[in-house]
N, C-alpha and C positions, 0 to 999 in steps of 0.2 A: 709176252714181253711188249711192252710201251715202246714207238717206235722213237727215234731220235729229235721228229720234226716235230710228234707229237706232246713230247716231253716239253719241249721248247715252248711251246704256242701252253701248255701248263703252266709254265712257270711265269709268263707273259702275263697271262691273266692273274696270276696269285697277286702280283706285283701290281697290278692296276689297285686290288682289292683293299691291301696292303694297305693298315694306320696311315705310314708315313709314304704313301706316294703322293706325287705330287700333279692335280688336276691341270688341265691346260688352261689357261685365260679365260675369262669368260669375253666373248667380241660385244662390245658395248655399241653398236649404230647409233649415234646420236644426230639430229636433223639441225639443220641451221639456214635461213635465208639470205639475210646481209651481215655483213659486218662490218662497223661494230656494235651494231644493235646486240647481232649473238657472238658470242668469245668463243665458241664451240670450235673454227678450225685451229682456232691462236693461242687454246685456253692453255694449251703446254707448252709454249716454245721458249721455256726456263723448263726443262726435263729435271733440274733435283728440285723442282720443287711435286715434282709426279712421285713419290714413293714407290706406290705400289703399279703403276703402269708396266706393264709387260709380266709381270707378276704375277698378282689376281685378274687381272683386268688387262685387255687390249681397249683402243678406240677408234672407231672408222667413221670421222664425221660426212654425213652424205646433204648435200646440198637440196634445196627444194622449192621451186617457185611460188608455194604458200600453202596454207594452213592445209587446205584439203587437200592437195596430195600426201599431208603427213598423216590425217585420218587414216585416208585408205590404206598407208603403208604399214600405220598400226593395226588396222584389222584385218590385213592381209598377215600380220606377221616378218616382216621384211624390212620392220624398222623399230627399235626398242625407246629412246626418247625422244618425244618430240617436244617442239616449242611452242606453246599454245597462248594464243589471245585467251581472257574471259570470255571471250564472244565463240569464238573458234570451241573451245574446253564443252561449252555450254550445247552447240552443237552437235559438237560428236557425241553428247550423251544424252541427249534428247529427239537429235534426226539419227542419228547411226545407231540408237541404242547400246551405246560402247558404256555399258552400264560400272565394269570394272577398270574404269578409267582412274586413276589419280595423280592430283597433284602433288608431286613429290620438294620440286626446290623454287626459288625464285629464280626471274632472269634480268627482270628492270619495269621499275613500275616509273607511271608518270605523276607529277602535283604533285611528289612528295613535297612538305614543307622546308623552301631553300632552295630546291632543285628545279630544274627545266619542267616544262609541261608545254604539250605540242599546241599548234599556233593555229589559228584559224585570219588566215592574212585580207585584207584589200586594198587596193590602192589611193595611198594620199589624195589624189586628184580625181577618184571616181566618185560614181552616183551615192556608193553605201556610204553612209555615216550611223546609223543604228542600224540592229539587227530585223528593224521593220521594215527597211528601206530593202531587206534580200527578195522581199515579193517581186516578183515576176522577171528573176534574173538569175542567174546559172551557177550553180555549185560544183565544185570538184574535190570528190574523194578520191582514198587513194583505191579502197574494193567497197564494196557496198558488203555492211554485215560486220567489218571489223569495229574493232574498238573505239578508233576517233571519229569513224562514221557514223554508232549509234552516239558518241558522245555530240556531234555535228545538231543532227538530228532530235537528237533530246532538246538542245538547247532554244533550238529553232519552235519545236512545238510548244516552249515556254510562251513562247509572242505569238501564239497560233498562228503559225505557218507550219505546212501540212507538204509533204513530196507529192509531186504531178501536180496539185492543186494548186499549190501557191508558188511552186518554184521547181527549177528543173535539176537535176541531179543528174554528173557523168563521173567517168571514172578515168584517172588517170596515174600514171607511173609517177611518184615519187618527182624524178628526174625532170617529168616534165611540166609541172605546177606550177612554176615561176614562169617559165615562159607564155603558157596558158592566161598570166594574168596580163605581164605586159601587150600582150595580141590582144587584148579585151576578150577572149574566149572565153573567160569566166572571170564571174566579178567574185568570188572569193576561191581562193586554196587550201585544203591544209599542209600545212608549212611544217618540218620537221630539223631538227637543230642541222642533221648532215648536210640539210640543201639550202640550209640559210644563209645567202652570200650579202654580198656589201650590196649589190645593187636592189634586192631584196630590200633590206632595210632601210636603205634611203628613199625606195620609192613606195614602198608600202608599210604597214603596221596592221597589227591583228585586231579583227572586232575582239575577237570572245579569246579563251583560253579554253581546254580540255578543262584543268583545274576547276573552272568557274563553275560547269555544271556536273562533272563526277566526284570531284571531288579528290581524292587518290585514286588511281587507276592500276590495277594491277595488270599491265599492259601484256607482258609473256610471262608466262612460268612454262617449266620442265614438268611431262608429262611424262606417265608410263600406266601400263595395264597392271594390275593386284598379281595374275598369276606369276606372271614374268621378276617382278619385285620380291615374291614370296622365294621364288626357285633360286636366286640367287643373291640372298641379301649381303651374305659376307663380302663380294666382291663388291656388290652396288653403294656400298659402306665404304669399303677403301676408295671409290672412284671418287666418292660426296668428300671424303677426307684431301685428296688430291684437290677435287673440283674447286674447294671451302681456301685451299691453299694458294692457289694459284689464284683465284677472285682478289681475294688478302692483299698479293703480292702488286696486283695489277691498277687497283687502288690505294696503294700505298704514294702519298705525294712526291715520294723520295726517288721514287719509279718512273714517274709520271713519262721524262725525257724517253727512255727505254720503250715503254709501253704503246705510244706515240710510234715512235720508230718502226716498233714489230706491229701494229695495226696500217703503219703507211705502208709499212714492204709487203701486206698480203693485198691491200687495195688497191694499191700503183694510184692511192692520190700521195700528194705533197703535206709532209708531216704540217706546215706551218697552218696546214689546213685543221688539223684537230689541234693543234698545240695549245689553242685557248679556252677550248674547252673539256676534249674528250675525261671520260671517269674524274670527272671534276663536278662540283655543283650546278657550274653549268652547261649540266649532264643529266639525263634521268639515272633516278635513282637506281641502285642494286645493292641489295642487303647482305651486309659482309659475313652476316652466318647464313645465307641462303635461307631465310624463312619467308616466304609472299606475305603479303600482308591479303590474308582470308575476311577479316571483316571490309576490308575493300572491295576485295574478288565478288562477297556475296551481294553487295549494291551494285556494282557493275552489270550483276549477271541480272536484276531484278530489274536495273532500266532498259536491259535489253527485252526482257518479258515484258515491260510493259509499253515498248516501242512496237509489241506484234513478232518479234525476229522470233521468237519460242511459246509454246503457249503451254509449257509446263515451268514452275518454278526447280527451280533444282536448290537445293540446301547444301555449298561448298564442301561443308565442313566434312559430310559424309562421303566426299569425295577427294578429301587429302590425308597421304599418307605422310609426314614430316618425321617421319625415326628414323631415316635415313639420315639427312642432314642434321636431325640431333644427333645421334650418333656421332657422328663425325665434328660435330662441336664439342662434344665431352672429351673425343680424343685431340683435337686442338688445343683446347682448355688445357690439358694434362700435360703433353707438348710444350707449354707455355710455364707451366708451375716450375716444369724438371727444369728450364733452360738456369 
């Protein structure tokens, strides 16, 4: 005779087996650095427009000081999307051999046509006036390897100017660029729309543009490993249909007031601060069905190769997976038809 406890711990399991049981969530890790470059901690704080969250799907966004610690975290397993530069992307599958890597969604590219494209600044009353005048005077990036740094550097070896040989290259925080220029500690910065204040513009203006020498930049996409996307597509689906929703929502001009408000209350700056531009034009771009733009991605990845940063080409295409976020536009689309 089947004991009581045993009978139970039976029926337990039948039940898990069972057509209609119902799985637990799958926990979605998603990475993010700043914001509001990534929407990643904010992307849901309109919860009906999250459907299927808590559902199919939970989400635990985990913060990251940059690109390479979300390598490692992806190949340790301890992080499922991350947010990847072309530059950073290109890396991890050529130095990490993170060979089942794909690009799955878009997050914000730069030089779209209409739209912001990051600044390469100096000041009105200093030495530079052409970009031949940066010989033997001081650069600052923001990492050495990123994307506005090889776009920096691309443009520079247009005029043959060469790093150590004709000029000096340091690296600094974001935060601290502007100041850097006024101390004459560096005669040019890159300049990004978050740090561009009024004193900025009145005392200085940009030699070059990103735009000028990449042309579109597809500055982050959302990354993920093949197995992990394989193992749980039905949920990775609902999250892209939520993610696709909530993007929608956040770009909508009707919004803009709201969206403002919920980016000022997570960064404790003052809304009047993005009011004139943020998810506006003048904004970098992000594509309201989540597709990167891949013929961008794969010239980006090729002026990095031939700046020396890689010495394998890599061919994007064979490294994006986009049925994810198609998916989840056919069920938008559908969405749209019924209303």
């Amino acid at each position: 005779m089947v004991s009581p406890r045993i009978a139970a711990a039976l029926v337990a399991a039948l039940l898990t087996l069972a057509p209609g049981a119902r799985a637990e969530p799958l926990k979605i890790r998603v990475a993010w650095i700043t914001v509001p470059t990534s929407l990643a901690p904010i992307l849901f704080a309109k919860p009906q427009l999250a459907r299927h969250l808590g559902s199919s799907y939970t989400v635990e966004p985990q913060h990251f000081a940059g690109s390479s610690q979300m390598t490692t975290a992806l190949a340790s397993g301890d992080l499922d999307i991350a947010e990847m530069s072309y530059s950073s992307f290109a890396f991890a599958v050529v130095n990490a051999h993170m060979s089942d890597l794909r690009v799955i969604a878009d997050e914000i590219q730069d030089g779209d046509p209409g739209y912001y494209t990051t600044k390469y600044t100096v000041l009105n009353d200093g030495p530079v006036k052409t970009i031949e005048d940066l010989k033997g005077k001081v650069l600052a990036t923001n990492v050495i390897g990123t994307g506005t740094d090889i776009g920096m550097r691309a443009m520079l070896r247009k005029h043959g100017l060469e790093d150590k040989r004709d000029y000096t290259m340091i690296e600094a925080n974001y935060a601290n660029m502007n100041a850097l220029l006024f101390d004459h500690k560096a005669d040019l910065i890159t300049s990004i729309m978050f740090f561009e204040t009024d004193d900025l513009r009145q005392k200085a203006h940009p030699l070059f543009v990103l735009r000028d020498v990449m042309g579109v930049t597809q500055i982050l996409s959302l990354a993920a490993r093949a197995p992990w996307i394989e193992a749980h597509r039905a949920a990775l689906v609902d999250y892209m249909d939520d993610y696709l929703r909530s993007l929608r929502w956040y770009l909508d001009p009707a919004n803009h007031a709201e969206a403002v408000a919920i980016v000022s209350s997570f960064t404790k700056v003052p809304a009047a601060h993005f009011e004139p531009w943020l998810l506006t034009k003048a904004d970098q771009y992000r594509d309201p069905t989540g597709r990167p733009d891949l013929v961008a991605m794969q010239h980006n990845i090729d002026v990095q190769k031939d700046m020396g940063f890689i010495d394998t080409r890599i061919e994007i295409a064979k490294y994006a997976d986009l049925s994810l976020v198609d998916a989840a536009n056919k069920l938008l689309d559908a969405e749209a038809r019924g209303k």
